[in-house]
PAFISE-583681 format. One line per field, with one value per residue (C-alpha): x, y, z; residue in one letter. Coordinates in nm, 3 decimals, padded with zeros to 5 digits. Example, Ala and Ser with C-alpha at 12.3 -4.5 7.8 and 13.67 -1.06 7.14 Angstrom:
BEGIN
east: 01.230_01.367;
north: -00.450_-00.106;
up: 00.780_00.714;
residuo: A_S;
END
This chain:
BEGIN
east: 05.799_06.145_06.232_06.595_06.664_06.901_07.148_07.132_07.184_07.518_07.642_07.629_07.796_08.083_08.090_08.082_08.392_08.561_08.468_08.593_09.006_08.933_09.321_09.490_09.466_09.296_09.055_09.048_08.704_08.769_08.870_08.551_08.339_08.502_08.507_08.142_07.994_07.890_07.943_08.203_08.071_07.810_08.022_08.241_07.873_07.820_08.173_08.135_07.792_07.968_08.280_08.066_07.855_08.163_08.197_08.490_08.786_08.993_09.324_09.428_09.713_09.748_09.747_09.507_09.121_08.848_08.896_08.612_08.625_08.586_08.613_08.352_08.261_08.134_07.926_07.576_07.431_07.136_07.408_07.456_07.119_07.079_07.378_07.260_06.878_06.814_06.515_06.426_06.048_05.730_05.512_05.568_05.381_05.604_05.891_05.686_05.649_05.277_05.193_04.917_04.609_04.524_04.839_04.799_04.521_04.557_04.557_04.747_05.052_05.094_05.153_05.344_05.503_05.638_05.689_05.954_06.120_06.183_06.296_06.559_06.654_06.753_06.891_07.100_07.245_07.352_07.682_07.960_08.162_07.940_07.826_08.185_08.266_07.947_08.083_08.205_08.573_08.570_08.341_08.630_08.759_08.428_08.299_08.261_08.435_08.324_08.447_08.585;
north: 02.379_02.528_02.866_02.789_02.398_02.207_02.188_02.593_02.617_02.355_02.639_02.911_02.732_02.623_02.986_03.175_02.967_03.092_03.386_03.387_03.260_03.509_03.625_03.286_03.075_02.813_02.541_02.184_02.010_01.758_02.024_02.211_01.942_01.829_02.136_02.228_01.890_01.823_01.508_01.513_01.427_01.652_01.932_01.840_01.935_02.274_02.378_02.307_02.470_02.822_02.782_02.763_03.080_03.268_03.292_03.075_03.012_02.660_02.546_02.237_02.008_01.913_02.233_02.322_02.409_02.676_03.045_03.271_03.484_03.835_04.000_03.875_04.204_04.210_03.860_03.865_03.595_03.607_03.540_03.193_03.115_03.153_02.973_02.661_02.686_02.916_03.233_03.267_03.333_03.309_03.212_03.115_03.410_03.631_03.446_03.640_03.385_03.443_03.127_03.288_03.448_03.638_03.771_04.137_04.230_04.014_04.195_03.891_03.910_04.255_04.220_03.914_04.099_04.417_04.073_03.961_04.290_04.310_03.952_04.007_04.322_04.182_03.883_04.129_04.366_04.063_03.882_03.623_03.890_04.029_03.619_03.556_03.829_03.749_03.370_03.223_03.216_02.904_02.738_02.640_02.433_02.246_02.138_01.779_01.618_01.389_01.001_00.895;
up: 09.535_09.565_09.359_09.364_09.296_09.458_09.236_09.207_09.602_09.545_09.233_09.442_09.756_09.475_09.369_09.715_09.784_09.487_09.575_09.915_09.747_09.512_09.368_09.535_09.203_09.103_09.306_09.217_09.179_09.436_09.694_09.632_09.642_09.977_10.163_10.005_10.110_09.707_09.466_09.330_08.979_09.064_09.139_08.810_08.609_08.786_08.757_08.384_08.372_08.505_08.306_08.005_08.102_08.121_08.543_08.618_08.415_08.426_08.480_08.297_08.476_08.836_08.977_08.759_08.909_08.857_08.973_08.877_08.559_08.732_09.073_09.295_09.372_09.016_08.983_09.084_09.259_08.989_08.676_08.896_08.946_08.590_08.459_08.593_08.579_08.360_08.403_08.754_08.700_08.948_08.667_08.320_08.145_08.316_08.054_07.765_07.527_07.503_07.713_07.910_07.642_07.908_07.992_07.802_08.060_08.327_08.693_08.846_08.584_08.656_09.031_09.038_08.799_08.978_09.251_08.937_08.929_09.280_09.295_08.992_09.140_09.485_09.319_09.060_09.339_09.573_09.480_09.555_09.717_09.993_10.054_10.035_10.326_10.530_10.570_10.955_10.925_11.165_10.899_10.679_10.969_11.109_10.771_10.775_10.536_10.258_10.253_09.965;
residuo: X_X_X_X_X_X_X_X_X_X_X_X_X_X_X_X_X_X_X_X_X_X_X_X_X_X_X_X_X_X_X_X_X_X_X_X_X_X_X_X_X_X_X_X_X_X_X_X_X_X_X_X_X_X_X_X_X_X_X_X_X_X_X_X_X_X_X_X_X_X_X_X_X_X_X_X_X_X_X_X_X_X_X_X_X_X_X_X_X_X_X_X_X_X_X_X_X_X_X_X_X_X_X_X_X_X_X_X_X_X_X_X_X_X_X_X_X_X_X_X_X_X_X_X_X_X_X_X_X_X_X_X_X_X_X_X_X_X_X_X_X_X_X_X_X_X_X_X;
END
């Protein structure tokens, strides 16, 4: 079982390129799907998903595109992960909606959840700005391109 689904890895691949043209305008969908090897319709769904969490804007028209909302610097890789797949948990009674009976005194839950913490803490301090600046300049040029 994967922690981070698929579709969560291809957000964050959409964003860290963002991030990386951060201040050079807006993106079209089709040029970030290209250059991120992702559907296009695909990558139409997670740009929407972001835009509508508030961590890219939109252009409208044909040089219009998706830029994000803030400075990279600034956008946690967590407030991605959570845009499109909601609470990143290890176990459902750590989402506190009294799922577990046993939860209140339960040894387990309290080590997987000081495990949580840790997790959203990494995941919180981590963002699109220090991915964007750790990326291979020379992978912009040997990505494969998509056929159309």
């Amino acid at each position: 079982m994967d922690i981070l689904r698929r579709n969560t890895d291809y957000a964050l691949r959409l964003a860290v390129n963002l991030a990386g043209r951060y201040g050079d305008g807006s993106v079209s969908t089709r040029a970030l799907s290209d250059e991120e090897d992702v559907s296009y319709q695909l990558a139409c769904k997670l740009m929407q998903r972001l835009h509508k969490e508030g961590l890219v804007e939109s252009d409208m028209g044909p040089k219009g595109g998706f830029r994000l909302a803030r400075p990279p610097q600034e956008v946690p890789i967590l407030a991605v992960i959570e845009a499109i797949q909601g609470p990143l948990r290890l176990n459902r009674c750590l989402l506190g909606d009294g799922a577990c009976q046993r939860q209140d005194g339960c040894p387990i839950r309290a080590r997987i959840g000081r495990l949580q913490e840790q997790m959203d803490q990494y995941l919180g301090a981590v963002t699109l700005g220090e991915l964007a600046q750790s990326r291979r300049p020379a992978q912009n040029s040997t990505r494969r391109r998509r056929r159309k």
